[in-house]
C-alpha positions in Angstrom: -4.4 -13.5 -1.1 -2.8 -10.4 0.4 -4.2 -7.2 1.0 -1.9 -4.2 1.6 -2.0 -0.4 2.3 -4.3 -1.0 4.7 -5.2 2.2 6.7 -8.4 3.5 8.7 -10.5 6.3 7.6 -13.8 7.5 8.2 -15.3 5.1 5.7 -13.9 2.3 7.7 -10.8 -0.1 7.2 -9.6 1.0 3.6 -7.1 -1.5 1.9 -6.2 -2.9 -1.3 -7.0 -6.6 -2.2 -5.2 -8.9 -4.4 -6.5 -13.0 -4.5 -6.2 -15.7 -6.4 -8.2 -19.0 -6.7 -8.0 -22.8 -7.4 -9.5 -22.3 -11.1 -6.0 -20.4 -12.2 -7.9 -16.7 -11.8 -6.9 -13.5 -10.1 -8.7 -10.6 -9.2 -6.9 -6.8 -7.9 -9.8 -4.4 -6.1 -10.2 -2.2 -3.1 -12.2 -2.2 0.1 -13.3 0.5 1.7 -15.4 0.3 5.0 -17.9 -2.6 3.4 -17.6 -1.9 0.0 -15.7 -3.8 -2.5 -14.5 -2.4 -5.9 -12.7 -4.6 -8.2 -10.1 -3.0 -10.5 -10.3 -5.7 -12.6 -12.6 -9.2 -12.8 -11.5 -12.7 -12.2 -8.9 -13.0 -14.9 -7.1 -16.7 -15.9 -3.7 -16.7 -16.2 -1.3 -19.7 -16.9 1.2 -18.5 -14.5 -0.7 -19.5 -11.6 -0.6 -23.3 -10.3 -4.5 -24.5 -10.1 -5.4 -27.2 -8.5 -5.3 -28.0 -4.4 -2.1 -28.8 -3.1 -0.4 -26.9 -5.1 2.1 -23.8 -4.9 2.1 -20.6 -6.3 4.1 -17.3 -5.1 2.0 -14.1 -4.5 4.2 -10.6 -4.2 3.6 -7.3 -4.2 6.5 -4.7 -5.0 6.2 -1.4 -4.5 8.7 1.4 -6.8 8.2 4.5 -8.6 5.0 5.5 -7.2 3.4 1.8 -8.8 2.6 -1.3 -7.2 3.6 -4.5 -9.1 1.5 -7.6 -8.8 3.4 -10.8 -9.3 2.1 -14.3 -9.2 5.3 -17.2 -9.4 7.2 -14.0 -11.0 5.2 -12.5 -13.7 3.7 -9.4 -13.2 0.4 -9.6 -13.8 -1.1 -6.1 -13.2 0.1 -2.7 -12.1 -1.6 -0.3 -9.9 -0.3 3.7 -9.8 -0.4 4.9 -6.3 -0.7 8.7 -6.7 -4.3 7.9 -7.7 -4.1 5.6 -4.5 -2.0 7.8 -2.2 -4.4 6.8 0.7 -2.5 3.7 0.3 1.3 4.2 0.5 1.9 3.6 4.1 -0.6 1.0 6.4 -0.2 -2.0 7.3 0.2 -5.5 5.2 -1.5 -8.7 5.7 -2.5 -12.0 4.3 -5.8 -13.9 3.5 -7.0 -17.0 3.5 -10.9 -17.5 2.1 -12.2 -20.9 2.6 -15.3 -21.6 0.2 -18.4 -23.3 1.4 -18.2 -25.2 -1.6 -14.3 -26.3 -0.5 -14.1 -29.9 0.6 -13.5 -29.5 4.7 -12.6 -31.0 6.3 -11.6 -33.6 4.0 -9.2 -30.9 1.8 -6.9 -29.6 4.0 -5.2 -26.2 3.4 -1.9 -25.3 4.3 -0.5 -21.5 3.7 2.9 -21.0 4.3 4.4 -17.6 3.8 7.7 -15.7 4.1 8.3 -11.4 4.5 11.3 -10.1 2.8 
């Protein structure tokens, strides 16, 4: 996943969250401090690769005060930042969440990434 806009405020570390699973779902929210809002629930889309082992391209574009939320280059939700302004600067990151039910060590998982 990817979370982005991350900043610090007196709630905590404040960012926005964008993951996707093996089942072929994604889910958008926010964190702030400990607290998790999702802006939308785990939704399927055929865009994304399922499976292990397999690729798929996360990116987030920012333009016209609105994020763009692209998996293998379809945009699959939209988030306008003026109700977000909190999030327009901060720093990016990525994320990796291995499950308990995962098989490891037996399923390995590789992440590669690239920043453009």
């Amino acid at each position: 996943g990817i979370i982005f806009g991350h900043t610090t405020s007196s709630f905590g570390d404040c960012m926005l969250v964008f993951l996707i699973n093996t089942k072929g779902q994604f889910t958008v929210g926010e964190l702030i401090g400990t607290s998790y809002r999702s802006f939308t629930k785990w939704t399927f889309d055929e865009c994304i690769n399922t499976g292990y082992q397999v690729d798929n391209t996360l990116k987030v574009s920012y333009k016209d005060f609105k994020y763009e939320i692209l998996i293998n280059d379809k945009i699959v939700y939209n988030i306008y930042s003026p109700s977000y302004k909190n999030y327009l600067s901060g720093s990016n990151g990525y994320l990796a969440v291995i499950s308990p039910k995962d098989r490891l060590p037996e399923e390995r998982v590789y992440i590669a990434y690239t920043l453009r």
